[in-house]
N, C-alpha and C positions, 0 to 999 in steps of 0.2 A: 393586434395583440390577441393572440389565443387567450384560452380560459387556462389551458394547460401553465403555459407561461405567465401569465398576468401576475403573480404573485413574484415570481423572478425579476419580472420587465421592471416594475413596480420601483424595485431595490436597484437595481445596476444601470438597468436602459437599456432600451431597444439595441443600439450601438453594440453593447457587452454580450448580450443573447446571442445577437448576429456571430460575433467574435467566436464564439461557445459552439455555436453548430459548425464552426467551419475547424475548430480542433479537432485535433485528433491526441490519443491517450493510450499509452500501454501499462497495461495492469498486469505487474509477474508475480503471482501467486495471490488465490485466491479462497485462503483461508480467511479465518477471525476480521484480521484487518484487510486486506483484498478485499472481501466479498464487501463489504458494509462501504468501504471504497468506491466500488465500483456503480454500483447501486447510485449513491448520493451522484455522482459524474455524470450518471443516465437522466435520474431524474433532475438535474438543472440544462438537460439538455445537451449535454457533448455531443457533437456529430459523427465519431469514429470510436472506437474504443478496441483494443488488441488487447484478451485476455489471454494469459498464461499460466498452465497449471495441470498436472499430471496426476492429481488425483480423484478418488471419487468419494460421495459422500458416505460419513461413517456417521452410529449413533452419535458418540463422542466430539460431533461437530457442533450436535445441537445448541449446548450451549452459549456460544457464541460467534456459529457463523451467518449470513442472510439468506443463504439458499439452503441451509441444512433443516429438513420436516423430512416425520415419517416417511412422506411420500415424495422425497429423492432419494431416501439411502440408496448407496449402490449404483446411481445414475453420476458421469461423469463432472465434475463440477463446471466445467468452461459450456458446457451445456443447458447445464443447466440457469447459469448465472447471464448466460446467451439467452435464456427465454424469457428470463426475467427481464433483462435489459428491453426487447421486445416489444414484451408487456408493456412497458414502463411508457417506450418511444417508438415504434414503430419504425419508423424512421432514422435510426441509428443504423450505422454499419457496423457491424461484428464481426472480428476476424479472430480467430482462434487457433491456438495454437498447445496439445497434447501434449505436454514433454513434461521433463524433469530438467531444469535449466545447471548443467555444471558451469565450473569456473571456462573447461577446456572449450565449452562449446560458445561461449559467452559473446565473442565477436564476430564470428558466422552467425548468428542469432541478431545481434543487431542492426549486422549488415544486412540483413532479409528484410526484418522488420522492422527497425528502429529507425532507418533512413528517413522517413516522413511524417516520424510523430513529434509531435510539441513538447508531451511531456512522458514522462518514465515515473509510475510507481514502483517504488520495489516494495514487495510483501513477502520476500524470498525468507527461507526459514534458514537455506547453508551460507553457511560464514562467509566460504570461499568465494562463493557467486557471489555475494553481497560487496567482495572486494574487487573482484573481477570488472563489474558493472561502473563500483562507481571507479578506479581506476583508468578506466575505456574510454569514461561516460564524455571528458573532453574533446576526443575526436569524432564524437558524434553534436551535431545542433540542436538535442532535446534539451530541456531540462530534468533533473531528476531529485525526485527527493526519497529518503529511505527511511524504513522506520524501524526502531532497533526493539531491547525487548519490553513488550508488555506483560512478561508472564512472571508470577509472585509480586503482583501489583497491584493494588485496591484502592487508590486513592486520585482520583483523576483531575484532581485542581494539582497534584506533581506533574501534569504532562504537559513538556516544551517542543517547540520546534525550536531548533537552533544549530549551529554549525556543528559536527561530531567533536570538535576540539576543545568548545564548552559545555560539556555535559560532563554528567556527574553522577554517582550512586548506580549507575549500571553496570552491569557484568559485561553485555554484549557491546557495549561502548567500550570498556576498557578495551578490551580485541580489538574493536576494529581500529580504536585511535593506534594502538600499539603497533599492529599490521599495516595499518593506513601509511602513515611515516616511514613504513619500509619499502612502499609499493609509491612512494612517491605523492600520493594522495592529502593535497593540500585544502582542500575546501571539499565538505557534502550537508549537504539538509541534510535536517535529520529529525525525527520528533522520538522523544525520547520518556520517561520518566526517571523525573530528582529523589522519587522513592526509594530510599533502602530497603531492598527483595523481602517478603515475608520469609520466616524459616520454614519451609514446609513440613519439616521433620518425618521424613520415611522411615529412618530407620536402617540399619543396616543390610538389612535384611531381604528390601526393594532392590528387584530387577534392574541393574542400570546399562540395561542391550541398549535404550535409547533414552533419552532425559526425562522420562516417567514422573520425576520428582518437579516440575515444572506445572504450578496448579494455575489456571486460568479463571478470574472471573468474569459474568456471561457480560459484564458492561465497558470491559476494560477495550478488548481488541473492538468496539464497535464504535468509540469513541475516539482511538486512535483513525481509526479510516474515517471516522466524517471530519476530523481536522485536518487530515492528509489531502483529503477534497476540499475544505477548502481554504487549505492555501492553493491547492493547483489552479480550484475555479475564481477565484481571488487575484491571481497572477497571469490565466488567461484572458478573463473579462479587462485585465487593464487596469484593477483596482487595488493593483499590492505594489507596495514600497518593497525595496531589498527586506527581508526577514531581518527582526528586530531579536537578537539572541538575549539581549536583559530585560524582554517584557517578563513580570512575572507569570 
């Protein structure tokens, strides 16, 4: 029992550690929730991880991602969250991957890299890819879990995991249940919040080239990715029932 691990072993069991280093994890987008995601995965020890994400870091990350300080703006994220990871385990394998995931490219992308991972986070921000994925996600042997929106959201005893088809108060849920049922898409994780969206009130007036009006608080996306870990790490160690969609 390392010292690193002692604190893990402690909780789960040598048995479950073992289990933990010998997964493997793909992280696709590694913003707010990605990064804080990915992080928690390294530090219980996952022994592979496949990060995804095509961009690099900006001030406006600050506030709620794990790799975003002064001293990476500018620096690639999968790089950077590669050195952290590192840091963290030494012994991790890192495989990385620079892109922008569309819907089109979604099953060449899996077939390269999905074929031998255990589990699929989606931290993707386009809708399309997000249907793409979990639509696919049957003919591949990962599991996947996705996480829809956290933004105009402040209250984090509202956040559930549970199937996309019980969830409620989300914009980004409506879409995908709506889409989901067109695309055939009968079952996905999902964690979600039961909060009805703050009004953010722009104004007419606000830029809407991209969802500008979309305000983030710096505790919400970092709470979503350490619950996204751990139900993964929960379900890999061996120590998760089927997800429970009526826990409060």
């Amino acid at each position: 029992m390392s010292e690193q691990t002692l604190r893990s072993e402690m909780l789960l069991g040598s048995d479950a550690l073992a289990r933990l280093r010998r997964s493997r994890v793909a992280v696709l987008g590694l913003g707010g929730v990605g990064s804080w995601c990915a992080e928690a995965l390294a530090r219980a020890g996952v022994g592979a991880l496949t990060l995804v994400d095509e961009d690099t870091v900006s001030e406006s990350n600050i506030n709620r991602q794990s790799i975003a300080f002064y001293s990476t703006l500018g620096k690639r994220k999968v790089d950077v969250m590669e050195a952290m990871i590192k840091d963290i385990n030494p012994e991790a394998q890192v495989k990385k991957v620079f892109g922008f995931l569309r819907q089109e490219e979604m099953e060449s992308f899996l077939d390269e890299y999905a074929r031998d991972v255990d589990y699929v986070v989606d931290a993707i921000d386009t809708i399309s890819a997000k249907l793409k994925l979990a639509e696919l996600a049957p003919n591949y042997s990962f599991k996947l879990i996705s996480s829809m929106g956290g933004a105009n959201k402040i209250y984090p005893e509202c956040f559930k995991i549970a199937d996309l088809y019980d969830t409620v108060n989300c914009p980004l849920c409506r879409i995908m249940r709506k889409e989901g049922r067109k695309r055939g898409i009968k079952q996905l994780k999902v964690i979600y919040s039961c909060e009805q969206p703050v009004d953010t009130n722009m104004g007419s007036d606000w830029e809407r080239v991209e969802r500008k009006d979309l305000g983030t608080a710096s505790f919400v996306p970092p709470i979503f990715g350490q619950m996204i870990a751990g139900e993964v790490l929960r379900d890999l160690a061996g120590r998760l029932s089927p997800f429970l969609p009526s826990l409060p």
